[in-house]
Residue, then its C-alpha position, 0 to 999 in steps of 0.5 A: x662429313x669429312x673425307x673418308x669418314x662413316x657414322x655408325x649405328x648399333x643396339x640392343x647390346x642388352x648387357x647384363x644378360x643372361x648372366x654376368x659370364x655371358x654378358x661380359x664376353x659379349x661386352x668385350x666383343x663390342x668392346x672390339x668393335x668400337x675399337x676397330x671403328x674408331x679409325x674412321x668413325x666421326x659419329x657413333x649412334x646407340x639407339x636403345x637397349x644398351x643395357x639390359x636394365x639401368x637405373x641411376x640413384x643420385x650416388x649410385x648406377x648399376x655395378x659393372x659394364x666398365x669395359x664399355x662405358x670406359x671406351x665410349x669415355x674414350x672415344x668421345x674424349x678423342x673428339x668422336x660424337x656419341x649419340x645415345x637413344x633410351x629403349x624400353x630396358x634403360x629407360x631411367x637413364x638420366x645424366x650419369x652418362x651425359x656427364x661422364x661419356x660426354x654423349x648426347x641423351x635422346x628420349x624420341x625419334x630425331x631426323x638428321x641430315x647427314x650428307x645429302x640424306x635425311x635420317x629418322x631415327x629412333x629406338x622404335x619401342x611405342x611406335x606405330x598403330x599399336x601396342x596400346x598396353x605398351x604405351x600406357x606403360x611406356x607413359x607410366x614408367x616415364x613419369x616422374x612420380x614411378x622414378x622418384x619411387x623407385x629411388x626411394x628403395x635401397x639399390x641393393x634391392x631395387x636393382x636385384x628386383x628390377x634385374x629379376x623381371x628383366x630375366x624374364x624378357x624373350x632376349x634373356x630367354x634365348x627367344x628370338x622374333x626373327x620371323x618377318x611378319x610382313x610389311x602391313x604387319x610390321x609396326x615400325x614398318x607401319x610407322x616409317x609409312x605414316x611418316x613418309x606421307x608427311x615427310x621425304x626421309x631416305x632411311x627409317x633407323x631402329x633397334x627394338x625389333x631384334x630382328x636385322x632387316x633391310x627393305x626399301x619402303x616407298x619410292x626411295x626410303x629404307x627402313x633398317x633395324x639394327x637387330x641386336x647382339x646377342x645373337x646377331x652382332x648386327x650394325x649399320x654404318x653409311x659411308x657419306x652415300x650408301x648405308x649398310x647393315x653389316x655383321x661384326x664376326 
């Protein structure tokens, strides 16, 4: 990392819920953000969720969220790597936003050395010792045969269905898992401590959860969860030596 440079790490932005007045408000305050950030930022990581849902046809992507994919365009122009993790709700997308952004696409949990601390990092959906229905889906959807025929329904009805079953998810609902289950029934939490026994990682990153949390786990390991903005407006950003998870007002 350069002199007083910082990455920082954000998702669950869910843009296009609950409906497009709100979600333009808040693609505007993120907007705003990124903006403010990007004095200092060398690298920016997006892990997961960024939309509420997306999929890309060979000619056509979802309407809107021009605000956002013009300044992440921006900012990766002006030299700023932008690092883009696929969650369960933008799990289809492929290389529109490689191609035009200019980000990195990561489909799995990467670590990262950065500074002199080791990263793992990840959306989080799928992970730990349970959620066996999940999975079995999560393998389904990211088959190539369900998205060759999804492609195959004209977008103006494939994206209006795909938009009608997200509106049924607990973020478009106003729902909010914001109770803290505890360490041995936390699965990413369950999924950082396997990890550990294998590996020495110093933070355990994710979104998914919706919940920001912060809590040491092991003798010198962090497991964070970025929360999500639509409620929170949570981020994390490391400075070369400390992380922190912050709220953006």
């Amino acid at each position: 990392m350069k002199p007083g440079s910082k990455i920082y790490f954000a998702s669950d932005f869910h843009l296009g819920v609950p409906d497009y007045e709100r979600s333009l408000v808040r693609e505007k305050r993120i907007v705003r953000w990124l903006e403010e950030i990007r004095k200092d930022a060398s690298e920016i990581y997006l892990l997961g969720d960024v939309f509420d849902f997306w999929f890309e046809y060979g000619k056509v992507v979802p309407r809107g969220f021009v605000r956002l994919l013009g300044k992440l365009a921006e900012l990766s122009d002006s030299g700023i790597k932008i690092h883009y993790f696929t969650g369960n709700h933008d799990i289809w997308v492929f290389d529109y936003l490689p191609q035009e952004l200019g980000v990195q696409i990561y489909r799995e949990p990467v670590i990262r050395e950065i500074g002199n601390k080791k990263f793992y990092l990840g959306h989080g959906d799928g992970l730990g010792p349970k959620d066996k229905g999940f999975k079995f889906l999560k393998s389904i959807y990211t088959s190539s045969l369900p998205q060759w025929l999804f492609a195959r329904i004209h977008p103006n009805f494939g994206l209006r269905f795909a938009q009608y079953w997200s509106k049924k998810s607990r973020i478009n609902n106003g729902t909010r898992d914001e109770k803290f289950h505890g360490e041995e029934n936390e699965w990413l939490v369950l999924h950082s401590k396997e990890i550990l026994l294998k590996e020495d990682i110093d933070y355990f990153i994710f979104g998914h959860r919706h919940l920001p949390i912060d809590m040491k786990i092991g003798e010198k390991s962090r497991y964070v969860n970025l929360g999500e903005w639509v409620n929170y407006n949570t981020y994390a950003v490391f400075d070369g030596t400390e992380l922190e998870l912050k709220t953006y007002k």
